[in-house]
C-alpha angles and dihedrals in degrees: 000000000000119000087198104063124110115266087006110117112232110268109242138243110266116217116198116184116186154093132304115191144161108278119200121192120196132161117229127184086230148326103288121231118262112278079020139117149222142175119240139195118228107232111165137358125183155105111320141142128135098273104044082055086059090045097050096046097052086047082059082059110051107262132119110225130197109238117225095167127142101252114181125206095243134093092276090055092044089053089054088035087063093039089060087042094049093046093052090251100118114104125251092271097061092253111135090222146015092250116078111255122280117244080217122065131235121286124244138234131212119197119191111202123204129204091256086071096250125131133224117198126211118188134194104186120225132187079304088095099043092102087143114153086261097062096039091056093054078056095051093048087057106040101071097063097039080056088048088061098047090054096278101266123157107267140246106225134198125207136166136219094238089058101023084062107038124132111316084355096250097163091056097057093049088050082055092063094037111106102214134104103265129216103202112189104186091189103163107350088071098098079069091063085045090058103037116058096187091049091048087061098048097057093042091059099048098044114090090185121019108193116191137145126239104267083054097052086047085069094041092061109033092237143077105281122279131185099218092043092056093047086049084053096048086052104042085047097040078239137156115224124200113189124196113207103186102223096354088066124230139298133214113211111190129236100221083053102254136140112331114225130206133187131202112241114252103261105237126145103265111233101165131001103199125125087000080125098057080044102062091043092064088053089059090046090051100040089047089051089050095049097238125171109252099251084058091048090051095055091038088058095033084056094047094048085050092057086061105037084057099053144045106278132316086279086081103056119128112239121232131209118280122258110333091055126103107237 
């Protein structure tokens, strides 16, 4: 979409804050006992975390991101460092990210896959989870001047659970003074919202959009996910509430309590499910840049979580052009 044709709004800038990481993908026949053992086959390394995923995907839409990630200065960084560079996402300074760059390198995460098909994840953290107020304030000084360039809309920002509740939640609170309009995908930090019911209420109010799948929601609400509990809960927190359905699509559910709206998957053979989430989530981020109506962003996500399902990772998108073409 053209932000210079007559009567269309500007699109606007696209903000995604996360981690990028090493992912390792390996098959085992199955977990081994503690103090055990077990053989794996290596199947698949490379660059991963939850917000390179998000990066790469809106990049498959069309769309230019900023990048905030927490990019180290190791070998791990530098190999997420030439990814950005080779996608077009560096800055025009050459720096992968927004943030400075990290005197520790990325982390690293191990999945071990079994033959029924689950996967068990294990994670050595890197400089991905350093979103301490120092390094926030280094971001605020640079993004006024990164929006200025892209015509000085208010944002549309990613983050992530994992980041969004590391440790003081740091990130959280300067998410809480930023004037933007803010995707929050909880993913496996939910059960901490569960838990905590301050913190649960901190992070409803300041998302604009919380996007989930069912078996998150599940967690959310204690019980086992209901449509017209989570609409109750859109419109008792002023909330967005993206919900992914898997094959039976998604659902918006709006925040001022109106129509819900639900759109059909896009029916592709599914080859590989990993990082559709993450997916799906850069398909709300785009088509709310964009200012598209829910049921558009819906199909615009369910789309973009379909171009992965039907491939092999987020690594093989194909990248659109930047901002004029369709997505």
């Amino acid at each position: 979409m053209s932000s210079t044709e007559p009567g269309v709004r500007p699109e606007r800038p696209v903000l995604v804050v996360g981690s990028a990481m090493e992912d390792v993908l390996v098959t085992v026949p199955d977990l081994p006992a503690r103090g055990g053992h077990t053989w794996a086959q290596p199947v698949a390394q490379g660059n991963g975390g939850t917000g390179l995923n998000v990066l790469r995907a809106t990049a498959a839409l069309g769309c230019s991101p900023l990048s905030a990630l927490a990019v180290g200065t190791g070998p791990r960084g530098a190999r997420v460092t030439q990814e950005l560079d080779a996608l077009g996402l560096t800055l025009p300074d050459g720096a992968p990210t927004l943030l400075s760059l990290h005197p520790q390198d990325n982390g690293t995460c191990l999945t071990l896959l079994t033959p029924d098909g689950e996967r068990t994840f294990i994670t050595t953290p890197g400089c991905e989870m350093d979103w301490s107020a120092p390094r926030l304030a280094a971001l605020d000084a640079a993004l006024p001047q990164a929006l200025a360039a892209r015509g000085g809309q208010r944002p549309v920002v990613y983050a992530s659970g994992f980041q969004l509740l590391a440790v003081e939640h740091h990130l959280l609170t300067w998410l809480e003074g930023l004037e933007a309009t803010v995707v929050i995908d909880p993913g496996g930090r939910v059960s901490d919202l569960a838990a905590d019911a301050r913190l649960r209420e901190r992070v409803l109010a300041r998302a604009d959009i919380l996007a989930l799948n069912e078996e998150e929601a599940d967690a959310l609400l204690g019980a086992r996910c209901r449509p017209e509990a989570l609409a109750s809960l859109a419109a008792e927190t002023r909330t967005d509430i993206v919900l992914r359905q898997g094959a039976d699509g998604a659902t918006w559910l709006p925040a001022d309590g109106g129509r819900v709206v639900t759109e059909p998957a896009v029916a592709v053979e599914v080859v590989d499910t990993d990082g559709a989430g993450d997916a799906h989530t850069a398909g709300v981020l785009v088509g709310t840049a964009r200012h598209l109506p829910y049921d558009r962003v819906l199909c615009l996500a369910n789309r973009s979580a379909a171009r992965v399902v039907a491939g092999r990772g987020l690594q093989g998108l194909p990248v659109g052009p930047r901002p004029g073409g369709s997505g």
